[in-house]
C-alpha positions in Angstrom: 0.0 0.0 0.0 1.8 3.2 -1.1 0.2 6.9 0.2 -0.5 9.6 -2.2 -0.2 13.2 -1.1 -2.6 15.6 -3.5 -4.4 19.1 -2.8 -7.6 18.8 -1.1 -10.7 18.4 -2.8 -14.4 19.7 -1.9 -15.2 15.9 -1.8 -12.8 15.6 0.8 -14.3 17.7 4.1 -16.3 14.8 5.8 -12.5 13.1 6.1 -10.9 16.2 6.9 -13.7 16.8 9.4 -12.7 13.6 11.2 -8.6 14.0 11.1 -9.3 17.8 12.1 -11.5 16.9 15.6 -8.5 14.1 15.8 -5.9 16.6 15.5 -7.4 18.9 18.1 -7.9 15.7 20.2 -4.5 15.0 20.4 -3.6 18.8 21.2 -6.5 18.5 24.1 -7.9 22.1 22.3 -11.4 23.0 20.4 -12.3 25.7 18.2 -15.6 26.9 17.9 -17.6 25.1 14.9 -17.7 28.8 13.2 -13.8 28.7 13.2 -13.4 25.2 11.9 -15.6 26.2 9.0 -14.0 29.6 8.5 -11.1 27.1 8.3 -12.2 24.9 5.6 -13.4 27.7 3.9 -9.5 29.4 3.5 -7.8 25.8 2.4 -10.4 25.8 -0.1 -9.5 29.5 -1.0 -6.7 29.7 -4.1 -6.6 33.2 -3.2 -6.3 32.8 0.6 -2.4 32.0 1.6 -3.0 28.9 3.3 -2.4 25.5 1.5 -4.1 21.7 2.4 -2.5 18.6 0.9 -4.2 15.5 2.2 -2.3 12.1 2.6 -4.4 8.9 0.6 -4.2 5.7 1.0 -6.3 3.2 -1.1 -8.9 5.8 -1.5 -9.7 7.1 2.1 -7.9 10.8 3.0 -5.3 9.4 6.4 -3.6 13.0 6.9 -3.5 16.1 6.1 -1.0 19.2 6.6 -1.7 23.2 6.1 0.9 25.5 5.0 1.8 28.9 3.8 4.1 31.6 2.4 5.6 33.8 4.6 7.3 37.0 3.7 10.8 37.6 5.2 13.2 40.2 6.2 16.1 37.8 5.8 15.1 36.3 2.5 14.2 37.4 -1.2 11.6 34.6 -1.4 10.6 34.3 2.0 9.6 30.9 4.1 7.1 28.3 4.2 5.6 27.3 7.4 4.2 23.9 7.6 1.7 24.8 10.4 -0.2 21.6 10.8 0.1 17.8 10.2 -2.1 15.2 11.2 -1.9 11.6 10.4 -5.0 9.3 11.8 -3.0 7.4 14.5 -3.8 3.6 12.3 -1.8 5.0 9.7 1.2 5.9 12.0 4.3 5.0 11.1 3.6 4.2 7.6 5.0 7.2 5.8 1.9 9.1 5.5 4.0 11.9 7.7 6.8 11.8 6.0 5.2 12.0 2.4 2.7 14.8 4.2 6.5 16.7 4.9 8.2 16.0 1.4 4.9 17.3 -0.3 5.2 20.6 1.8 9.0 20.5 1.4 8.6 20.2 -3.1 6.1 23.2 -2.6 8.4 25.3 -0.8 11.4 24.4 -3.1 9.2 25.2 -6.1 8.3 28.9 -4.4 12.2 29.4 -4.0 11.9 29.9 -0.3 14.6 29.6 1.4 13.4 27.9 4.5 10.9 25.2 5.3 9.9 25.2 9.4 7.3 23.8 11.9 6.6 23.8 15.0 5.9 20.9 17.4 5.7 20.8 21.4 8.7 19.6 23.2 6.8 16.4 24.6 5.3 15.3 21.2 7.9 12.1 21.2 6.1 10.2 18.2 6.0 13.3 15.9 9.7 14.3 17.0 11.2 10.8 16.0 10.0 12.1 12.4 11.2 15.7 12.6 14.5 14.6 13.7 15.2 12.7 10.3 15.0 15.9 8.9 17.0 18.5 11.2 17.3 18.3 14.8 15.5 21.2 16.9 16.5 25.3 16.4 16.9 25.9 19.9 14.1 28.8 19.0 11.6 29.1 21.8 8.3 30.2 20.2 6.6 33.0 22.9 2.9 33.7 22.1 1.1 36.6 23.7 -3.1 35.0 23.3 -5.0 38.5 22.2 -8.5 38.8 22.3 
């Protein structure tokens, strides 16, 4: 069984619907329903900068990731932030994550940017074990100031 990594599709959203409750499951977090539809709405936005690639395997969506462009004051092309990635947890350690990542990664080398980056918190163990193939941790600390 190999896993395909496309753009999301319309006929996609009752999948997405369940990895994206799983995803804020595992992150012990809700958004209101108004913000997980505002959500949908912008991956399924061309003109909104904020990407969805869904991971497939033998027809049923098992991931997904969001990205976007980022502008830069340290780079002509700016960054790509990979800003989430979900995998159902019975297609773990299959590759789904990794081909979720590479997508991301081709994208970002196709826009020229000059760096690819996520974020991840420090006791997500399974998800780091990926990461690390990749590069090891910054050493950034991310500070976030919640406004209202």
């Amino acid at each position: 069984m190999s896993t395909f990594v496309r753009p999301i599709q319309v006929s996609d959203k009752a999948q997405w619907l369940v990895l994206w409750q799983g995803y804020l499951d595992f992150y012990k977090t809700s958004v209101a329903a108004e913000q997980t539809e505002r959500t949908w709405t912008r991956i399924m936005d061309p003109d909104f900068n904020m990407k969805c690639a869904v991971a497939e395997r033998d027809g049923k969506v098992i991931g997904f990731t969001t990205y976007n462009l980022q502008n830069s004051t340290w780079s002509p092309n700016g960054h790509c932030y990979l800003e989430d990635l979900f995998v159902d947890p019975a297609a773990r350690g299959t590759g789904a994550g990794r081909a979720l990542i590479d997508y991301v990664k081709a994208f970002a080398l196709e826009m020229k940017c000059s760096r690819l980056y996520w974020n991840t918190d420090a006791d997500n163990d399974t998800a780091r074990k990926l990461y690390d193939t990749y590069v090891l941790e910054s050493g950034k600390r991310q500070y976030r100031v919640q406004l209202p």
